[in-house]
N, CA, C and O of each residue as an XYZ file, in Angstrom:
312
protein
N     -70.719     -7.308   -101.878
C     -71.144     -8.549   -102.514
C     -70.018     -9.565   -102.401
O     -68.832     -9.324   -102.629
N     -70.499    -10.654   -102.046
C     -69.425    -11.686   -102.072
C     -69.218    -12.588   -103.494
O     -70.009    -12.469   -104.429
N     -68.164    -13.418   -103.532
C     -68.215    -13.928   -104.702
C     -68.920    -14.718   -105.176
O     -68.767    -14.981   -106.369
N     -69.993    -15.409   -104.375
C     -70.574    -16.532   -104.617
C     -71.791    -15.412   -105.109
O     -71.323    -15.242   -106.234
N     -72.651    -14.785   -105.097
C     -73.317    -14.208   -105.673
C     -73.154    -13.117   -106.744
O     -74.048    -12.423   -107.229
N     -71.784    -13.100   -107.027
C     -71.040    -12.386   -108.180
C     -71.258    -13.342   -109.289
O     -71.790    -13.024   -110.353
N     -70.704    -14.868   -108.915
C     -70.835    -15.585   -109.977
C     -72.277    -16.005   -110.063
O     -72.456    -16.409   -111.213
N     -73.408    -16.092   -109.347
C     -74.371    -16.217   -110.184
C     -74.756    -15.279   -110.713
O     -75.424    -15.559   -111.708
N     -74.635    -14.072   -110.487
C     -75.502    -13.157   -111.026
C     -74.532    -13.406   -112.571
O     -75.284    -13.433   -113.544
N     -73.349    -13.546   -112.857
C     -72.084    -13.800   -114.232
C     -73.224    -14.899   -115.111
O     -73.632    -14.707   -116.256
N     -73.574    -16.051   -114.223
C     -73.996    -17.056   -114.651
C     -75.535    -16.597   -115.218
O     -75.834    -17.044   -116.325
N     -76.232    -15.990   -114.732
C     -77.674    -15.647   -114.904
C     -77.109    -14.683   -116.265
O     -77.385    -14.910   -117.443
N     -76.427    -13.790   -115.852
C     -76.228    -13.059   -117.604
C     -76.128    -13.406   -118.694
O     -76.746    -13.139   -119.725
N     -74.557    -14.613   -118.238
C     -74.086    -15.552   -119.629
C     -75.593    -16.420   -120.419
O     -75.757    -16.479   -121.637
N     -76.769    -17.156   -119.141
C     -77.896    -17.901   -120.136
C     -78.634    -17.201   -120.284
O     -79.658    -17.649   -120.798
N     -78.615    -15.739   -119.960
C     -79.610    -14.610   -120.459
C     -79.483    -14.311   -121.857
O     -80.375    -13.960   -122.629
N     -78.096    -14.518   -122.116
C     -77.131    -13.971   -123.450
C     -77.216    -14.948   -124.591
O     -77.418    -14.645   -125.767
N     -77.032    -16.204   -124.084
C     -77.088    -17.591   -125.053
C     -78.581    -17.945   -124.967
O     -78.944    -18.435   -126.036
N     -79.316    -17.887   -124.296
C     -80.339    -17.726   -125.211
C     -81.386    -17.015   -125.494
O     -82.586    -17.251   -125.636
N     -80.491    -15.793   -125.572
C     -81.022    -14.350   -126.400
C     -80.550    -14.790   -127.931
O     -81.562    -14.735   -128.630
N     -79.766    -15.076   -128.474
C     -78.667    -15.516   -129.405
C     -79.436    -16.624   -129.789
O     -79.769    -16.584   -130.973
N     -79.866    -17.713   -129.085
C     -80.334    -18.950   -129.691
C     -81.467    -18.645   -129.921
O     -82.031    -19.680   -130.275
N     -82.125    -17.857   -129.931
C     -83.666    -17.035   -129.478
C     -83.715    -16.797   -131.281
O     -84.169    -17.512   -132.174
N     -83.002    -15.412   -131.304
C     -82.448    -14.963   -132.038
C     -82.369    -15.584   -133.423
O     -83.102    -15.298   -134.370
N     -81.103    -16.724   -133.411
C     -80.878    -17.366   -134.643
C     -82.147    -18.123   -135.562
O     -82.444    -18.178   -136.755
N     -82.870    -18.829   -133.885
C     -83.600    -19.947   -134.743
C     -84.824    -18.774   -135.720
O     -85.495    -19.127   -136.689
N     -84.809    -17.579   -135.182
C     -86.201    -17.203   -135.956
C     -85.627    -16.987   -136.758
O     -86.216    -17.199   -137.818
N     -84.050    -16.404   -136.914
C     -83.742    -16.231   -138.191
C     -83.502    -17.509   -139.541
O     -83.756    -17.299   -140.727
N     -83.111    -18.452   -139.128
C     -83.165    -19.701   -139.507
C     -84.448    -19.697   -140.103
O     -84.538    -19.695   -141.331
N     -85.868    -19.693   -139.080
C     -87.044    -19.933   -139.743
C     -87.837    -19.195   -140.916
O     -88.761    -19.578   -141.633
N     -86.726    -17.302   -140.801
C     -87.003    -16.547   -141.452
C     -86.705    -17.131   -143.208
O     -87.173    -17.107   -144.347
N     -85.969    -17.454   -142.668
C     -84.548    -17.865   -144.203
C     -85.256    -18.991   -144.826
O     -85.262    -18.852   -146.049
N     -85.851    -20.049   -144.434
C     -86.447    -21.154   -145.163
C     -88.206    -20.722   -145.195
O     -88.907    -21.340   -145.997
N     -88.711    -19.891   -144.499
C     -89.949    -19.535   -145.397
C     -89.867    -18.567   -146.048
O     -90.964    -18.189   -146.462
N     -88.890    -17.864   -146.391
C     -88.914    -16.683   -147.733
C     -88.236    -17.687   -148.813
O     -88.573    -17.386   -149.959
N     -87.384    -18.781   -148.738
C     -87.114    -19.550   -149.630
C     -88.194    -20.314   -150.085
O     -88.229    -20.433   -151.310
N     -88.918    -20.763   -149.575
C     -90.623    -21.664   -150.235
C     -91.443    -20.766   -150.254
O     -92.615    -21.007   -150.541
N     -90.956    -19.357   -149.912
C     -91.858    -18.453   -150.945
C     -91.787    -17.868   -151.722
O     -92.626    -16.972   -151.814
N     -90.759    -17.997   -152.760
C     -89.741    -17.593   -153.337
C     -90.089    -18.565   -154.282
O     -90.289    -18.056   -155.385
N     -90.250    -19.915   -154.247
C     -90.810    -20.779   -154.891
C     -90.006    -21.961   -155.422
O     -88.848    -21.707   -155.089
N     -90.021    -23.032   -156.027
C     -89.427    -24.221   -156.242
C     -87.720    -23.517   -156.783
O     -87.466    -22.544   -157.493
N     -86.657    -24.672   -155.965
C     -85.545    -24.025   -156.619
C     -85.277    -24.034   -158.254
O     -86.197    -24.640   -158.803
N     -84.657    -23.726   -158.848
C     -84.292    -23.379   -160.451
C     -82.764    -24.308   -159.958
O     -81.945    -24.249   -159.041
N     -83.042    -25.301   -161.412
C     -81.931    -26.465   -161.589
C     -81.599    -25.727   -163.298
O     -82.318    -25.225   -164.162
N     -79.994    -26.029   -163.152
C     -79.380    -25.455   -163.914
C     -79.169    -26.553   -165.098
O     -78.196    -27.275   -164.876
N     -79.823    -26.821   -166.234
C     -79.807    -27.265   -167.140
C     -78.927    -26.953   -168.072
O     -79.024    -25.874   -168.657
N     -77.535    -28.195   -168.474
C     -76.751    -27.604   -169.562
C     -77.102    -27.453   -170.734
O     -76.520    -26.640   -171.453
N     -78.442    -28.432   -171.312
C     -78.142    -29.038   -172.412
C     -79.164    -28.079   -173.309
O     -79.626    -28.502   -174.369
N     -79.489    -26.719   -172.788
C     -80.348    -26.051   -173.531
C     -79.439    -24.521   -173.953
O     -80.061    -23.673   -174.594
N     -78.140    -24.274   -173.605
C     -77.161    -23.550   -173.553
C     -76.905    -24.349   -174.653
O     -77.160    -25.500   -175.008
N     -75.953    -22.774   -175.350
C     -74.953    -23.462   -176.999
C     -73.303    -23.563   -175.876
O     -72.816    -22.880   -174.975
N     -73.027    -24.513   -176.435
C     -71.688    -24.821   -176.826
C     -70.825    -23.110   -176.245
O     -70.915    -22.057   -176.876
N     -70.205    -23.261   -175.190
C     -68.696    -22.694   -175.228
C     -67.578    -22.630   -176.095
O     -67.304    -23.764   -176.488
N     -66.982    -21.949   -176.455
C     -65.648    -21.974   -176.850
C     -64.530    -22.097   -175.732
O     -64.418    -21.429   -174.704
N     -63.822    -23.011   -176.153
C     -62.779    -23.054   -174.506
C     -61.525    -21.765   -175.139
O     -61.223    -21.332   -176.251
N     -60.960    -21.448   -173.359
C     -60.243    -20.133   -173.974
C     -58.976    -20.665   -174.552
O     -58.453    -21.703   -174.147
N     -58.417    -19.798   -175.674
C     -57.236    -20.141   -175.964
C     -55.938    -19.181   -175.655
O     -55.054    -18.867   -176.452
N     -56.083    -18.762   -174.131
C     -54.684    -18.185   -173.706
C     -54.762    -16.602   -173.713
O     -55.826    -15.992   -173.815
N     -53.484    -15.987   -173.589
C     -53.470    -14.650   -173.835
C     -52.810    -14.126   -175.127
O     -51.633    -14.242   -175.469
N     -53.801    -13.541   -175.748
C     -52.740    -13.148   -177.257
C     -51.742    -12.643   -176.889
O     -51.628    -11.884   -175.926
N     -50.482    -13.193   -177.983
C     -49.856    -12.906   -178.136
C     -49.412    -11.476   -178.387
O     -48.200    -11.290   -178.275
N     -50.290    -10.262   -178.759
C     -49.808     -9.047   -178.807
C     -49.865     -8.102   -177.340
O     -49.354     -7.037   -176.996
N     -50.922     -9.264   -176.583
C     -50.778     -8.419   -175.317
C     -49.398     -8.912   -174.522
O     -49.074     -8.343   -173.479
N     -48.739     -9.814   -174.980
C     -47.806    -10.303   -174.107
C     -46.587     -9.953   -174.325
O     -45.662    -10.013   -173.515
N     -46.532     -9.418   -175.889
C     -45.810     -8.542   -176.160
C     -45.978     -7.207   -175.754
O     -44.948     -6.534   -175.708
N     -47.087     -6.646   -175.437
C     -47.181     -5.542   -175.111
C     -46.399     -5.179   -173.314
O     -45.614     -4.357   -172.840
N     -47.169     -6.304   -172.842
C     -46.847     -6.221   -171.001
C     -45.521     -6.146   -170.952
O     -44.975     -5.366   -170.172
N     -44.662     -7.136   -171.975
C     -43.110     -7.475   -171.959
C     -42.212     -6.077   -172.205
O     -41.271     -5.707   -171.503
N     -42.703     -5.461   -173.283
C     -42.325     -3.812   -173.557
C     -42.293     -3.010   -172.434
O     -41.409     -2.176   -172.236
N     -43.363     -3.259   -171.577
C     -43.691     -2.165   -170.868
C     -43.030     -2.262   -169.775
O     -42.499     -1.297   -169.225
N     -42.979     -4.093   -169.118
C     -41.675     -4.383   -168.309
C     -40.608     -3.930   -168.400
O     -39.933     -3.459   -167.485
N     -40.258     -4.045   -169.823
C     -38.982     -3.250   -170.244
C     -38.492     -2.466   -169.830
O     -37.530     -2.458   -169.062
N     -39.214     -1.448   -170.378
C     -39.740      0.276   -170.431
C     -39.171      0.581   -169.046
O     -38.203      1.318   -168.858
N     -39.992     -0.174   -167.909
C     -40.421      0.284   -166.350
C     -38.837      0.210   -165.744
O     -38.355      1.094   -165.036
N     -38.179     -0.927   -166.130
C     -36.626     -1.191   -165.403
C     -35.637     -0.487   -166.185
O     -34.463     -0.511   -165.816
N     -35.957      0.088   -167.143
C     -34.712      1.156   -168.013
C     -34.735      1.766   -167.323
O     -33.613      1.790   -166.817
N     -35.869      2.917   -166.486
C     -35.767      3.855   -166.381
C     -35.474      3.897   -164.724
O     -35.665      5.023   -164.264
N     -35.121      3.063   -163.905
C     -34.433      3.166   -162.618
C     -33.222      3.572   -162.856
O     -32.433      3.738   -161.927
């Protein structure tokens, strides 16, 4: 075989391949947006029917004493 029919036959593979792949995606694409409208209208996230958060206030203090001990603890004993 010479090269000039090496590279087409390269070339015939490569758009065999891309659009096997583009083949491929779009049904999946089409898969993905009709199980989503069948799935049914999206759900919007409404705050104002939720109570009130508490915002956090940090790490207690006894755990930070605790971690600090244990830091301690860990470098005594080298």
């Amino acid at each position: 075989m010479d090269i000039v029919s090496l590279l087409l036959e390269a070339a015939n593979l490569m758009l065999t391949g891309m659009v096997g792949v583009f083949v491929f995606l779009s049904i999946l694409i089409l898969a993905v947006k009709n199980l989503a409208r069948f799935a049914g209208p999206e759900l919007t996230c409404d705050t104002s029917d939720r109570a009130p958060s508490k915002p956090s206030t940090g790490v207690p203090s006894d755990h930070i004493a605790a971690i600090s001990a244990a830091i301690a603890q860990h470098r005594t004993k080298k």
